[in-house]
PDB file of N, H, CA, C and O in Angstrom:
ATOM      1  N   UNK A   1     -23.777  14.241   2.653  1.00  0.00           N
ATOM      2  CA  UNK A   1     -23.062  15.427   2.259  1.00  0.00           C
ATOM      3  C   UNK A   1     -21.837  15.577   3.169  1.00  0.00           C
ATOM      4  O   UNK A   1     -21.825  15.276   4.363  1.00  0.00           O
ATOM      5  N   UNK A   2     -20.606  16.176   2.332  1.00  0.00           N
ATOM      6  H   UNK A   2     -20.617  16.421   1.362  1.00  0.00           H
ATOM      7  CA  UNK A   2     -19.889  16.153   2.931  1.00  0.00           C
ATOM      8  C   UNK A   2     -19.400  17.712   3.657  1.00  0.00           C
ATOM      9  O   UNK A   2     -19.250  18.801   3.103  1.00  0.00           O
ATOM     10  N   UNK A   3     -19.228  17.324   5.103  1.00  0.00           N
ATOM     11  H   UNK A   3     -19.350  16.440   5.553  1.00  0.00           H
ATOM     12  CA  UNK A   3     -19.229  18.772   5.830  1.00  0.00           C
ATOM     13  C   UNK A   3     -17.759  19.442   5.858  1.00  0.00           C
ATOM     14  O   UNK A   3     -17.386  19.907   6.935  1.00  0.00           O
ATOM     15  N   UNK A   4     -16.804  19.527   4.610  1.00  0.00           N
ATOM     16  H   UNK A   4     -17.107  19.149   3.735  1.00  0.00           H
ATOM     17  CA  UNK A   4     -15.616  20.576   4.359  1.00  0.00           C
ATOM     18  C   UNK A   4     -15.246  20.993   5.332  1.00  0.00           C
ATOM     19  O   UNK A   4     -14.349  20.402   5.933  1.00  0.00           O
ATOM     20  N   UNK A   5     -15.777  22.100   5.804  1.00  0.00           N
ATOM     21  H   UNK A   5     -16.505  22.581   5.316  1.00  0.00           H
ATOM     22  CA  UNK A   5     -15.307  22.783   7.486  1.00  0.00           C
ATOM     23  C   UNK A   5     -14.722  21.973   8.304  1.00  0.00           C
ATOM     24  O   UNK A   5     -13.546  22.129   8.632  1.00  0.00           O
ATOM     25  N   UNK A   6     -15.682  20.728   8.861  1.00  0.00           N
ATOM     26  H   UNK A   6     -16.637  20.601   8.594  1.00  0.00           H
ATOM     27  CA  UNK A   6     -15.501  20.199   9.639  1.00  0.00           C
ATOM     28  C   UNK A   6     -14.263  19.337   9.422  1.00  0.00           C
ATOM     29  O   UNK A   6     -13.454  19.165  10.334  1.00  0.00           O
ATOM     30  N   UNK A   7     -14.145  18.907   8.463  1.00  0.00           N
ATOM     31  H   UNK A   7     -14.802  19.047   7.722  1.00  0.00           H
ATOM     32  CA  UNK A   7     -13.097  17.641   7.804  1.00  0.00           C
ATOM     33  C   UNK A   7     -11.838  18.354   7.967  1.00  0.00           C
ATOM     34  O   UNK A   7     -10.832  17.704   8.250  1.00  0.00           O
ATOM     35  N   UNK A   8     -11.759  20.013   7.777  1.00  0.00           N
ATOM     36  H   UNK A   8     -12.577  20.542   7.547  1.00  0.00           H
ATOM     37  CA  UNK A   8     -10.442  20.522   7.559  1.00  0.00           C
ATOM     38  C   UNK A   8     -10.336  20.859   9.055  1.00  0.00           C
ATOM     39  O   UNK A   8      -9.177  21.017   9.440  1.00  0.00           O
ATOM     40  N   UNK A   9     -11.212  20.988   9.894  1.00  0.00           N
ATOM     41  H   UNK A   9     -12.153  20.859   9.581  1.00  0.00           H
ATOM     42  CA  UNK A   9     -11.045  20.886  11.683  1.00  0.00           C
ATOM     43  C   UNK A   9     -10.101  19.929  11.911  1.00  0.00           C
ATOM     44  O   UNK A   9      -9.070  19.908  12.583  1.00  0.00           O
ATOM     45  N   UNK A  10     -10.682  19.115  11.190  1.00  0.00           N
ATOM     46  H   UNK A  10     -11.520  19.133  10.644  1.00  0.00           H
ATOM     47  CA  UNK A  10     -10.322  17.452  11.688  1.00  0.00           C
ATOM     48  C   UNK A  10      -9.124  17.145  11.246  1.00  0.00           C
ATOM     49  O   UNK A  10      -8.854  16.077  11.796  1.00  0.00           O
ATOM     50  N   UNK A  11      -8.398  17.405  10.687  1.00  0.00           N
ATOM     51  H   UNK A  11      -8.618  18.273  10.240  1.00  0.00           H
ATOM     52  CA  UNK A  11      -6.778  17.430   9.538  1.00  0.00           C
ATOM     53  C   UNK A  11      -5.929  18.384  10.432  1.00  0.00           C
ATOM     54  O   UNK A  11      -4.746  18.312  10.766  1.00  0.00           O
ATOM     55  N   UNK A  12      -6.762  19.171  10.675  1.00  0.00           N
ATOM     56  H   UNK A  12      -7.722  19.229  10.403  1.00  0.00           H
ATOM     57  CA  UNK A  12      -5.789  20.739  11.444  1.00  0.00           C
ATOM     58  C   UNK A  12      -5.283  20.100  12.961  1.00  0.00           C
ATOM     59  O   UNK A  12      -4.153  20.074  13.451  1.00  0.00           O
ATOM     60  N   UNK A  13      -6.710  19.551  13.544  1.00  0.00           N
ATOM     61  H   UNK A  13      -7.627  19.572  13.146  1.00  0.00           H
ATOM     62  CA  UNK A  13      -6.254  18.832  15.217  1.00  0.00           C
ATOM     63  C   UNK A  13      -5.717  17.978  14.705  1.00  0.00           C
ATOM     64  O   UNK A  13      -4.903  18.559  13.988  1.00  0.00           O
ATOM     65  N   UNK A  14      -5.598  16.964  14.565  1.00  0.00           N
ATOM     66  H   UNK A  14      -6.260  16.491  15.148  1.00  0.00           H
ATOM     67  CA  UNK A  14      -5.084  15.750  14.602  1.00  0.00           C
ATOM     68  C   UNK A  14      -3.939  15.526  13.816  1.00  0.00           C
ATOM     69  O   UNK A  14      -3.424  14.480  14.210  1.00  0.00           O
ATOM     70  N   UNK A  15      -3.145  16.137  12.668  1.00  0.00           N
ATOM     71  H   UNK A  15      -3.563  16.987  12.348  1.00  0.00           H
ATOM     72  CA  UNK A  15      -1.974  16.251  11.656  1.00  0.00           C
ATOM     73  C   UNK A  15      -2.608  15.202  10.691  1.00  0.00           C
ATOM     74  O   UNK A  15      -3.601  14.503  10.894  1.00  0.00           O
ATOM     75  N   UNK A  16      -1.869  15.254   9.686  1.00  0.00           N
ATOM     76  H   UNK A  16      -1.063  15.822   9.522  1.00  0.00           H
ATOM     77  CA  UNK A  16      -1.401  14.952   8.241  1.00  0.00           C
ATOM     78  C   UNK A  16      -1.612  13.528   8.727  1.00  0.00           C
ATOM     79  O   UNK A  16      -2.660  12.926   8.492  1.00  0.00           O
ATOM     80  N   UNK A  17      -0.422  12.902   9.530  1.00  0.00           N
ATOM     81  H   UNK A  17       0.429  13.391   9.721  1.00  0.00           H
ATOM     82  CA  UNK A  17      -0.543  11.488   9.561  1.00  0.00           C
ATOM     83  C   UNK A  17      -1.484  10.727  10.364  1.00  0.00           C
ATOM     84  O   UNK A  17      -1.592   9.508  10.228  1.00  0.00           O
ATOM     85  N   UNK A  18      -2.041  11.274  11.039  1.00  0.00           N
ATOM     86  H   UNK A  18      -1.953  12.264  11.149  1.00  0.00           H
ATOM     87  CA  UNK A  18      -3.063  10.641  12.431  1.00  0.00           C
ATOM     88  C   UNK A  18      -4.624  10.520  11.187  1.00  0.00           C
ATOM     89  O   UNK A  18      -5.383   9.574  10.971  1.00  0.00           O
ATOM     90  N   UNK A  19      -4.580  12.060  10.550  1.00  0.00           N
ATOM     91  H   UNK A  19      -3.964  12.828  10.725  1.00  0.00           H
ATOM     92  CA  UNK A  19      -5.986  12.096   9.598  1.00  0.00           C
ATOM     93  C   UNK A  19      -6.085  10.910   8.598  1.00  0.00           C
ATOM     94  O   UNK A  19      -6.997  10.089   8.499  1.00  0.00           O
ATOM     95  N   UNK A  20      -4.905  11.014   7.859  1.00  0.00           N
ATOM     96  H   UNK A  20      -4.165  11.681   7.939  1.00  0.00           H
ATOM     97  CA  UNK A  20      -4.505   9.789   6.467  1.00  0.00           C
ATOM     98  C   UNK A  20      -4.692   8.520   7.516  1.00  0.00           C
ATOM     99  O   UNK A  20      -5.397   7.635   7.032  1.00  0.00           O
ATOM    100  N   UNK A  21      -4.229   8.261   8.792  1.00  0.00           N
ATOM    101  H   UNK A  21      -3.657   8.980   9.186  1.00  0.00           H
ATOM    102  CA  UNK A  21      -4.536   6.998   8.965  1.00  0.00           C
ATOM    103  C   UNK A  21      -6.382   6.511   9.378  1.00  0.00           C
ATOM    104  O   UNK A  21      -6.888   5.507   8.876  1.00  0.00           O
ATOM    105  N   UNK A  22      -7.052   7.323  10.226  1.00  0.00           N
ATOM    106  H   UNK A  22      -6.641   8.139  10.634  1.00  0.00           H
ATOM    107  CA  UNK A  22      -8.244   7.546  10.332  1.00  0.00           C
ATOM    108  C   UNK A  22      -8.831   7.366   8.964  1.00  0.00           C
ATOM    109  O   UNK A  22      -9.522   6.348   8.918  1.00  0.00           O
ATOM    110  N   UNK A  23      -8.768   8.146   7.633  1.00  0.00           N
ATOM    111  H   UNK A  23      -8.206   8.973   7.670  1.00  0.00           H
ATOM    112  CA  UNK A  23      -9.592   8.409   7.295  1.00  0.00           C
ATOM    113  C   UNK A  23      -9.333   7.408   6.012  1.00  0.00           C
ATOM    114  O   UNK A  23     -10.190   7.350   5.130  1.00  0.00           O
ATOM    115  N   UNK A  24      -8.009   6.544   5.923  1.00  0.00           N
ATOM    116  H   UNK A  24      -7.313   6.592   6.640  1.00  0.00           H
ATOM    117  CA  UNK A  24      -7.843   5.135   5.697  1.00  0.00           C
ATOM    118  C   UNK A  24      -8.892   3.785   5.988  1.00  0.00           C
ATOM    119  O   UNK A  24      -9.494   2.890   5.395  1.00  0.00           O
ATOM    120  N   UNK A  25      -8.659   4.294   7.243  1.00  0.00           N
ATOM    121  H   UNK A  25      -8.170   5.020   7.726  1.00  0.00           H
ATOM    122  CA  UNK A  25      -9.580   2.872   8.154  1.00  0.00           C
ATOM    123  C   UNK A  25     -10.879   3.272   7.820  1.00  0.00           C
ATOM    124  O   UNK A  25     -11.335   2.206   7.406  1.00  0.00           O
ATOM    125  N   UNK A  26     -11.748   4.063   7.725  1.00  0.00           N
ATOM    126  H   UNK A  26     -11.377   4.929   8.062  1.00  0.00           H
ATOM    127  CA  UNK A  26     -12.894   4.655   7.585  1.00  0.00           C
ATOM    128  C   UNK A  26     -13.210   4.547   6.431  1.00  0.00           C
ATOM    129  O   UNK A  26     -14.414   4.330   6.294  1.00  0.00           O
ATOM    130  N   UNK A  27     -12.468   4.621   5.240  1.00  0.00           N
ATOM    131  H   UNK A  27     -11.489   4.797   5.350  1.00  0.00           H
ATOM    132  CA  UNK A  27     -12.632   4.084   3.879  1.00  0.00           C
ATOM    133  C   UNK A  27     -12.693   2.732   3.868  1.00  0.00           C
ATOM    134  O   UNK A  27     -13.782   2.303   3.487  1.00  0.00           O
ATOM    135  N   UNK A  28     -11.652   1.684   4.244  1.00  0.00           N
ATOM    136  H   UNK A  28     -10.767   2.032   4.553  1.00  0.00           H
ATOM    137  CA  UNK A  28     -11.688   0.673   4.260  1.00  0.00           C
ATOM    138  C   UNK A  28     -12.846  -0.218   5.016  1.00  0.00           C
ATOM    139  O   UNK A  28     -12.939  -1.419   4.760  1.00  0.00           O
ATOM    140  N   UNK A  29     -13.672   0.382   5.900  1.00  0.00           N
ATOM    141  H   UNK A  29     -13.597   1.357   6.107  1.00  0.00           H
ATOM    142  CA  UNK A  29     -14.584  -0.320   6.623  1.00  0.00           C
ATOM    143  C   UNK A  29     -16.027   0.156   5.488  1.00  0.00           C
ATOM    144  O   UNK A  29     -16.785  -0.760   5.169  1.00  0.00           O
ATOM    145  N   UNK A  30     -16.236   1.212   5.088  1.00  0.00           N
ATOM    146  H   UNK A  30     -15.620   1.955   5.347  1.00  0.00           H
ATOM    147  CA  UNK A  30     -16.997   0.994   4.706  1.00  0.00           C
ATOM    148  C   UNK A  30     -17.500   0.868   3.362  1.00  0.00           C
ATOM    149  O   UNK A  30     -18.666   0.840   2.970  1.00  0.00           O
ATOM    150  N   UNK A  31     -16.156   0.780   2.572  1.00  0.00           N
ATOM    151  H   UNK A  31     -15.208   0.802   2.890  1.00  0.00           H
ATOM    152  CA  UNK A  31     -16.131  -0.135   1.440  1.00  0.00           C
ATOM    153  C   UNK A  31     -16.390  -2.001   1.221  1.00  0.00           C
ATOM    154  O   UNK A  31     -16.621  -2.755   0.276  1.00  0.00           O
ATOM    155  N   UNK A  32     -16.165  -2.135   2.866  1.00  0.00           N
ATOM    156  H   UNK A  32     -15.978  -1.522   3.633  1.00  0.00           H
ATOM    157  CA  UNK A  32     -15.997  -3.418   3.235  1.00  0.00           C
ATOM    158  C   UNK A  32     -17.267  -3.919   3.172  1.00  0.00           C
ATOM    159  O   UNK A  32     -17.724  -4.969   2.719  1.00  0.00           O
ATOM    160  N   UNK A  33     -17.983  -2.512   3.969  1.00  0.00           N
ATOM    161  H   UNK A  33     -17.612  -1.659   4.336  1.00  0.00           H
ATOM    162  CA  UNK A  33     -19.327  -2.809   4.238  1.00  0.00           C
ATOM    163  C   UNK A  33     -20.545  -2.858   2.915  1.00  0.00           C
ATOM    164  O   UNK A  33     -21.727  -3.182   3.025  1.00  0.00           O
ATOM    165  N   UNK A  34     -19.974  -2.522   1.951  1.00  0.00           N
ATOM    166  H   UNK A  34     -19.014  -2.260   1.862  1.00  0.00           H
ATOM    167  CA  UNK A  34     -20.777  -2.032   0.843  1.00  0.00           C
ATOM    168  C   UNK A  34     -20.472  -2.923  -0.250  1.00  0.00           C
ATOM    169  O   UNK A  34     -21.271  -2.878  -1.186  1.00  0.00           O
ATOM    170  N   UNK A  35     -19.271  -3.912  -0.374  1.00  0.00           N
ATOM    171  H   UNK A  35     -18.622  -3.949   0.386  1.00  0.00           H
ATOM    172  CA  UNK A  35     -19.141  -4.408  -1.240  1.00  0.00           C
ATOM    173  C   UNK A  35     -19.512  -6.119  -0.453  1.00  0.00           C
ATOM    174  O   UNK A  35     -19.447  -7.230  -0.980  1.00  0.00           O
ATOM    175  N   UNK A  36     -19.892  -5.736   0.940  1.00  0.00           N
ATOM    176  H   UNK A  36     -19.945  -4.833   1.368  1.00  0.00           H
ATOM    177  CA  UNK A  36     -20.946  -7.383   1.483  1.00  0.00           C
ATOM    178  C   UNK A  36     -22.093  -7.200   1.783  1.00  0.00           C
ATOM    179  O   UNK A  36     -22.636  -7.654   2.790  1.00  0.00           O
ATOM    180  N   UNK A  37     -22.717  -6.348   0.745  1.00  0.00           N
ATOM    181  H   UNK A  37     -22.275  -5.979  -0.073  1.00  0.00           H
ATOM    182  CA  UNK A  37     -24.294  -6.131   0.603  1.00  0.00           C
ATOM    183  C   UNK A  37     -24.850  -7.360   0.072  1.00  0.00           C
ATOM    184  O   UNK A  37     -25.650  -8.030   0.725  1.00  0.00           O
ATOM    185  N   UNK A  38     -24.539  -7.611  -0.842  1.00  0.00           N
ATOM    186  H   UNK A  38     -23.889  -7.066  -1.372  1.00  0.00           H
ATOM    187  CA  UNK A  38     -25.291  -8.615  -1.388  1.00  0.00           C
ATOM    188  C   UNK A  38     -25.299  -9.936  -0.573  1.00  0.00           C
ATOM    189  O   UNK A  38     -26.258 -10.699  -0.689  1.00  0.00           O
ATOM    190  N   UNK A  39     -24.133 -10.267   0.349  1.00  0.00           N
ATOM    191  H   UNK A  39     -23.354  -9.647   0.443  1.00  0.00           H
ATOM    192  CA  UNK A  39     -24.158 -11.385   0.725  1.00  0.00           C
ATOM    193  C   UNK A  39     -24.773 -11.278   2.244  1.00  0.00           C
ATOM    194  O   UNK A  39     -24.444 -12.171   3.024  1.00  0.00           O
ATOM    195  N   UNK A  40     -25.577 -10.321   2.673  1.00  0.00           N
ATOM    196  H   UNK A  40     -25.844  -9.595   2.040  1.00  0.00           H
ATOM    197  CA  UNK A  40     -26.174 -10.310   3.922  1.00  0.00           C
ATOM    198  C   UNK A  40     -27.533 -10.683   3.636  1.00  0.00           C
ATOM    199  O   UNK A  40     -28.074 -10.169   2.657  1.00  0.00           O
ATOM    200  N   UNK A  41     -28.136 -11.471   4.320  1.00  0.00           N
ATOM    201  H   UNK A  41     -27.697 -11.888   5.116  1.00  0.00           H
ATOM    202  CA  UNK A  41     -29.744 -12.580   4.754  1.00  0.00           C
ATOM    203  C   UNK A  41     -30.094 -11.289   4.247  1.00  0.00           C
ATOM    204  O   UNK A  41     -29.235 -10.406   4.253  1.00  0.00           O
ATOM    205  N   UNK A  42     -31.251 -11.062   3.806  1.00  0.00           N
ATOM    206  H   UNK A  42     -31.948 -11.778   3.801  1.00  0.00           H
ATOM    207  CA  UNK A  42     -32.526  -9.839   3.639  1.00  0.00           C
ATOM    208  C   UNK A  42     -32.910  -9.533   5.561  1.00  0.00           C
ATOM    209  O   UNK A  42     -33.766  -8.685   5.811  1.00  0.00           O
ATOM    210  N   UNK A  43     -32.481  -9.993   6.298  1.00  0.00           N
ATOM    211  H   UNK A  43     -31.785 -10.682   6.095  1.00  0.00           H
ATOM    212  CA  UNK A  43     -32.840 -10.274   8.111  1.00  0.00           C
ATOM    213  C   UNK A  43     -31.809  -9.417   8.595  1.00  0.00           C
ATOM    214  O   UNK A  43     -31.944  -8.691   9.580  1.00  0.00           O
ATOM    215  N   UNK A  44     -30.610  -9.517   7.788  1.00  0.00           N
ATOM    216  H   UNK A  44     -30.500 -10.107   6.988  1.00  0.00           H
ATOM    217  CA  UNK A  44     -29.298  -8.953   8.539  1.00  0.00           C
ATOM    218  C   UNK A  44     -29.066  -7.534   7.602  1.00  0.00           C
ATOM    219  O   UNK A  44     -28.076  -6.820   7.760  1.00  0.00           O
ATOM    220  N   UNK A  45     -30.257  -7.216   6.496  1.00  0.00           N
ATOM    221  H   UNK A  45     -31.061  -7.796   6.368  1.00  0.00           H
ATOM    222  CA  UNK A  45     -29.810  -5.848   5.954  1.00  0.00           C
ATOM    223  C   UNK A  45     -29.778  -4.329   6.560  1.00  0.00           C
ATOM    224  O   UNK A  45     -28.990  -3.399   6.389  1.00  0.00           O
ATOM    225  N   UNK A  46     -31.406  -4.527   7.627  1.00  0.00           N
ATOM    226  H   UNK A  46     -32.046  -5.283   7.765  1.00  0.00           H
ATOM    227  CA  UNK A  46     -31.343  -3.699   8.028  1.00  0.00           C
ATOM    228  C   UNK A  46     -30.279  -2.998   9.005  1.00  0.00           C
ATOM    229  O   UNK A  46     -30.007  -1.805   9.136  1.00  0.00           O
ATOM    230  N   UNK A  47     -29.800  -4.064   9.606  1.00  0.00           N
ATOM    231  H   UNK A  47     -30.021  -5.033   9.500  1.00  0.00           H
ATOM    232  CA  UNK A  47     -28.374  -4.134  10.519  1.00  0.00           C
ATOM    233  C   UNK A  47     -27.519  -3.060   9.362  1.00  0.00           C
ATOM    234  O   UNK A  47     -27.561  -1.836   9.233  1.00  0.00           O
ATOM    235  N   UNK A  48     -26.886  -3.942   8.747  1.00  0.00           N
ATOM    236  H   UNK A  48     -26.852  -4.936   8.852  1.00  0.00           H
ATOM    237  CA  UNK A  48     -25.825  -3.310   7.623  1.00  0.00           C
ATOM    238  C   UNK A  48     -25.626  -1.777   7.175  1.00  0.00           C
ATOM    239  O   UNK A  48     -24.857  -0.847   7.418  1.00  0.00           O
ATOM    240  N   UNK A  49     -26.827  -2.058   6.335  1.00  0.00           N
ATOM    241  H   UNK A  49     -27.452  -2.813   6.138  1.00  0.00           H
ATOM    242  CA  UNK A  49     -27.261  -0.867   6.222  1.00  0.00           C
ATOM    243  C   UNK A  49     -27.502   0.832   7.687  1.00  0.00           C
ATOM    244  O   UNK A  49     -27.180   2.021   7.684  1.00  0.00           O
ATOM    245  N   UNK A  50     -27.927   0.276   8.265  1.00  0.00           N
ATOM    246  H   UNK A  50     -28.188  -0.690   8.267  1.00  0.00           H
ATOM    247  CA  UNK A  50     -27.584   1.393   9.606  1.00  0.00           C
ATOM    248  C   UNK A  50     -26.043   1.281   9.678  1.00  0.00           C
ATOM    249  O   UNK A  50     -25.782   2.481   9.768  1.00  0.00           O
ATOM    250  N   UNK A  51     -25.129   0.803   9.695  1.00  0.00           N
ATOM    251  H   UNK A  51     -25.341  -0.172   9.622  1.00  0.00           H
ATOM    252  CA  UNK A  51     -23.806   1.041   9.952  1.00  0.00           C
ATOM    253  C   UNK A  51     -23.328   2.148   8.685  1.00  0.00           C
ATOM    254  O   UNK A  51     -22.719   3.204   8.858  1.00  0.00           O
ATOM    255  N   UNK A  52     -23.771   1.602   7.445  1.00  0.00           N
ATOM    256  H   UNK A  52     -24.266   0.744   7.304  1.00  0.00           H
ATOM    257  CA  UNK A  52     -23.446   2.542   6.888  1.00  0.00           C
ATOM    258  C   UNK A  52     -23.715   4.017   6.997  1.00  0.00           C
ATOM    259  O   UNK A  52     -22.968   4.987   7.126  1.00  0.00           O
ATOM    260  N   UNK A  53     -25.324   3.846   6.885  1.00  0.00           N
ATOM    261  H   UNK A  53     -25.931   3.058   6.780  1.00  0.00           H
ATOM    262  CA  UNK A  53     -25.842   5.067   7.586  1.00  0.00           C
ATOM    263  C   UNK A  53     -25.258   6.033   8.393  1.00  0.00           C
ATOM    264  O   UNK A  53     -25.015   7.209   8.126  1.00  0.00           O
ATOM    265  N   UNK A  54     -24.978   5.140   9.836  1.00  0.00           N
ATOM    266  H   UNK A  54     -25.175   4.184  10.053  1.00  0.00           H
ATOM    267  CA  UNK A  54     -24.683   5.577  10.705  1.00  0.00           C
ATOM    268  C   UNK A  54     -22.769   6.357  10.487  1.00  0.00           C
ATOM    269  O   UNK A  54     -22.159   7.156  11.198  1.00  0.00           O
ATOM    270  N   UNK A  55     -22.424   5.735   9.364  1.00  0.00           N
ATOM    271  H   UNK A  55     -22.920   5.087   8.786  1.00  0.00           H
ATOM    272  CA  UNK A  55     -20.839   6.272   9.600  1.00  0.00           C
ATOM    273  C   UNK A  55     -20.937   7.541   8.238  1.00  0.00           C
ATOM    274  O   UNK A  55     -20.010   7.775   7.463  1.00  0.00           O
ATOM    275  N   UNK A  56     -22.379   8.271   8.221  1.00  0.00           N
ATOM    276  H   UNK A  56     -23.132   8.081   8.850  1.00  0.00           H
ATOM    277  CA  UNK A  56     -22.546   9.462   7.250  1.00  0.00           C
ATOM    278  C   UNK A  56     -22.362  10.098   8.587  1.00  0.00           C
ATOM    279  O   UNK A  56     -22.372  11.325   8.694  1.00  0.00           O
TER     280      UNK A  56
END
């Protein structure tokens, strides 16, 4: 779930361009991460998977 409040904290400190670049890279990693599901060992999922996890 996504925490609104917090996200518009996060836009307010940091500006327009610092957020768009953050929240760029943060898309891009874990699209990265989600579209090399299939190609991780069944050994290396649980790994994977916690990153994703972990970047909720």
């Amino acid at each position: 779930m996504i925490d609104w409040k917090r996200l518009c904290e996060m836009h307010r400190d940091l500006g327009d361009p610092d957020f768009r670049a953050i929240l760029d890279l943060f898309l891009d990693e874990i699209e990265d991460a989600v579209m090399r599901l299939d190609t991780v060992p069944p050994e290396g999922l649980g790994t994977r998977l916690h990153v994703i996890k972990g970047s909720a």
